[in-house]
Steps between C-alpha positions, in 0.01 A plus 500: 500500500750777568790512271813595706717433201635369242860399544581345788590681838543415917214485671579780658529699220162322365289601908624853414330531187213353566456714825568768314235421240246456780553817659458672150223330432341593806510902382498429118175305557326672729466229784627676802752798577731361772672853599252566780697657806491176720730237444297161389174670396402637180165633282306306318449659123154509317623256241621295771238541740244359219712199427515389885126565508439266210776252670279530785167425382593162373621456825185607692273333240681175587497533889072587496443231282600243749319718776777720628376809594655871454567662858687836604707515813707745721873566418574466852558287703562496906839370623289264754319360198792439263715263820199297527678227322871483554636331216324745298616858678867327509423464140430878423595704785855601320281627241211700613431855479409644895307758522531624923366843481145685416597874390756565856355222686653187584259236420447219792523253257734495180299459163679257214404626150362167361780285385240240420180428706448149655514684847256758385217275382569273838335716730188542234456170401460419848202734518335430150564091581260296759341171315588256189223691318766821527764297267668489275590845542666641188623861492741715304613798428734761292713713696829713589706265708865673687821248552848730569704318223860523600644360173479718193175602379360435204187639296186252522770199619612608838357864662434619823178578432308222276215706338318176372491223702230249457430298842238199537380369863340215589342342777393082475292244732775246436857400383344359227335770373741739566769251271205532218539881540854468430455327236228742339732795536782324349218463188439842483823623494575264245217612296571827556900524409392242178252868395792695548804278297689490769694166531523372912634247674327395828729392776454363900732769678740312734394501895775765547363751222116431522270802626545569847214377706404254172490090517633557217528712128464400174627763295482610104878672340532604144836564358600845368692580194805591733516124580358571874196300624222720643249429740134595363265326746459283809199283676595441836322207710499674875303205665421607843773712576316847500156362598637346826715834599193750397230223637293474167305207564136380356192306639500149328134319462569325796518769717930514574744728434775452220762762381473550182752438197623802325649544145679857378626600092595783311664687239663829449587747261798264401222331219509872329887440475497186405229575197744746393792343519425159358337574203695826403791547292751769364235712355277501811215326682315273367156479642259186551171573280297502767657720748653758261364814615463537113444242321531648087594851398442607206735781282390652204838616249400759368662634120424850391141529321405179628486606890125506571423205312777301735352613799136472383591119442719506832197621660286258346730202619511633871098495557467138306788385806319688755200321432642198489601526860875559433661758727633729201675854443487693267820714440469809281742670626634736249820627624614162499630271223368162490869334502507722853118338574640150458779522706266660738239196526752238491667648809149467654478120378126544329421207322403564183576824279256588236651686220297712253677679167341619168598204393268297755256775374504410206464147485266544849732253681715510836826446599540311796831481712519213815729625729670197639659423171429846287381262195280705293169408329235667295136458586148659299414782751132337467681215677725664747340436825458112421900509404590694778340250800601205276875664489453576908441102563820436328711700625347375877590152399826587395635711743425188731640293360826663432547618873421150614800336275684761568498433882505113423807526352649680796428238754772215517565222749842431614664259666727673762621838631722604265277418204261722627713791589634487134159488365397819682820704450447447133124528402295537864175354511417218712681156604373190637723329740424138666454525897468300745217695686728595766442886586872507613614370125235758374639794661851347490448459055346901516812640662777268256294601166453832628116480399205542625301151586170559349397165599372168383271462203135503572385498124688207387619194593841516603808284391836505698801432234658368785619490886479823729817728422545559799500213732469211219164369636214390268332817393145461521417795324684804267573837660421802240732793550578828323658850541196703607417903614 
């Protein structure tokens, strides 16, 4: 977890460093250079590029193991198209990109650049869908997605232009089995957050805040190190909605028509940020083992008269990794000093350093270094590779397990208002207040706390400490609410 600091400051003063740590980190590390000329957008960086790939490909091993297939569609999307269903353009029409001319021309019909894409696979479902035998229908796919953010941007968290976002759509026979879908995609999300470390609480959003066009939204937050809760993925049950305004319909067995049910999830770059910011700390990122774009390094130290047989033995550890499967670099680089190569690496978060002296020469051992907690051990280099992916599970487990008491610690129930104000002032995270069920008293407790209602718990059973704050009804559930971005 991100150290802000050690003596204790605002929380104002405690956002601003940890913003500015995340911004550094994004350079220092090599994850993605945010100066690009257009406000909300920036470049993805090799480094960076290779971690969201490997984020990714858990991701997409998940979704085509439960028979989601990988699909490709256009970035635009026709005005006509995107009004089809009028909850959802109210929903996004203050946020879409336009685009209303080809070269000089003005186009007849004004083109959205995709601010997600319900409406786009409407129209083609309805041509790809005509029997029972056609579903379930289970596509997905990895794209650019456009929303004009008015509040202030922020790298990964909030852009204009989302350069990963992750988007699952489904089409079901029933009610039934569209709930089962649901259900499914909450699983794999689960699964796939628990291969990352990152800690999540999984929330009902409140009628007023749920996806537009949705039945409703369960959705997953993670708290940052500033104290702010963050978003990191939703599953949205859309029941008939967009099937009945595009006319998606299937033949059942007994020869009628039936609309059919329709599910939507995703994820964005935010899972990149949350990686980083979670398990990092003063010295840099810390990376998960198994999406570290690197996962050990090795650096020979080199003393005059011993220098080739270091990097002989350097070299020597580097191909036993390699062929042990362990994404590895080797860094000879000799205008560098290896207090410089350290600082380097642990900027990057690699997991595991592999150290190699005359000394180790001598004795034909290793020095290994975890990054998470820097504790240093020595290993016979005939060993190393066995050391190395038993040090890799480790650290895994722990860095786990730390963010996840970390966050537990940061979620408290309260009893009333002014309990929960206090509580967020002080630390942030996330509080738990009884309600009633009442979306007035909802939106009524959001605007006193001055919090964002994140909504009521889906992942465990929930326990009102007492009556509604607000209008001193039984509460029949707890509220979660947090500062968020």
């Amino acid at each position: 977890m991100v150290i802000i600091a050690k003596v204790r400051v605002s929380r104002e003063e405690w956002s601003s460093r940890f913003s500015e740590w995340y911004r550094r980190m994004l350079m220092e590390a090599g994850i993605m250079d945010y100066r690009y000329p257009v406000k909300g957008c920036g470049v993805w960086l090799p480094y960076g590029f290779k971690l969201r790939k490997l984020i990714l490909d858990i991701m997409r091993g998940l979704l085509d193991s439960t028979g989601h297939q990988e699909v490709l569609f256009p970035t635009l999307i026709p005005e006509d198209m995107l009004a089809k269903e009028a909850e959802h353009i109210r929903g996004f029409e203050e946020e879409c990109f336009w685009v209303t001319h080809g070269g000089l021309k003005p186009l007849g019909t004004k083109l959205a650049l995709r601010p997600t894409s319900e409406t786009a696979f409407g129209p083609m479902f309805k041509l790809w869908i005509h029997s029972h035998a056609d579903l379930p229908m289970k596509l997905y796919q990895v794209v650019n997605m456009f929303r004009y953010e008015t509040k202030a941007t922020r790298p990964l968290i909030r852009m204009r232009e989302v350069l990963t976002f992750k988007e699952a759509h489904t089409c079901h026979a029933t009610p039934e089995e569209a709930e089962r879908n649901i259900r499914e995609a909450i699983g794999i999300y689960k699964r796939f957050f628990d291969a990352l470390g990152v800690p999540y609480l999984i929330s009902r959003r409140p009628e007023w805040d749920k996806f537009a066009g949705a039945v409703y939204t369960i959705a997953f937050d993670t708290i940052m190190p500033d104290g702010r809760a963050m978003q990191i993925g939703t599953v949205h049950n859309l029941g008939q909605n967009f099937s009945r305004a595009f006319e998606i319909t299937y033949e059942r067995p007994d020869g009628t028509h039936e609309f059919v049910w329709q599910t939507c999830y995703g994820i964005s770059g935010r899972v990149v940020a949350a990686v980083m910011a979670i398990h990092g700390d003063d010295h840099g990122l810390v990376l998960p083992p198994r999406v570290a774009p690197i996962q050990v390094v090795v650096v020979p130290i080199p003393f005059k008269g011993a220098e080739e047989a270091v990097y002989q033995a350097s070299r020597e550890v580097a191909e036993r990794l390699r062929e042990a499967g362990l994404r590895t670099y080797l860094d000879e680089r000799a205008d560098v000093t290896p207090g410089e190569k350290f600082y380097y690496w642990e900027r990057k978060g690699v997991p595991v350093r592999v150290e190699i002296g005359p000394r180790d020469v001598e004795r034909q051992q290793a020095t290994l270094v975890r990054r998470d907690t820097l504790d240093r051990s020595e290993v016979p280099i005939a060993k190393v590779a066995e050391a190395v992916k038993a040090l890799l599970k480790h650290l895994t487990e722990a860095l786990r397990e730390r963010a996840w008491s970390w966050m537990k610690e940061r979620v408290k129930p309260a009893v009333g208002v002014e309990e929960a104000r206090e509580f967020l002032e002080a630390r942030g995270g996330v509080v738990e207040l009884p309600w009633c069920g009442d979306d007035e008293c909802g939106q009524r407790l959001e605007e006193e706390v001055d919090a964002r209602v994140l909504g009521t718990p889906e992942d465990v059973e929930a326990k009102p400490l007492g009556p509604c704050p607000i209008c001193g009804r039984e509460a029949k559930t707890v509220l979660r609410m947090a500062r968020t971005y």
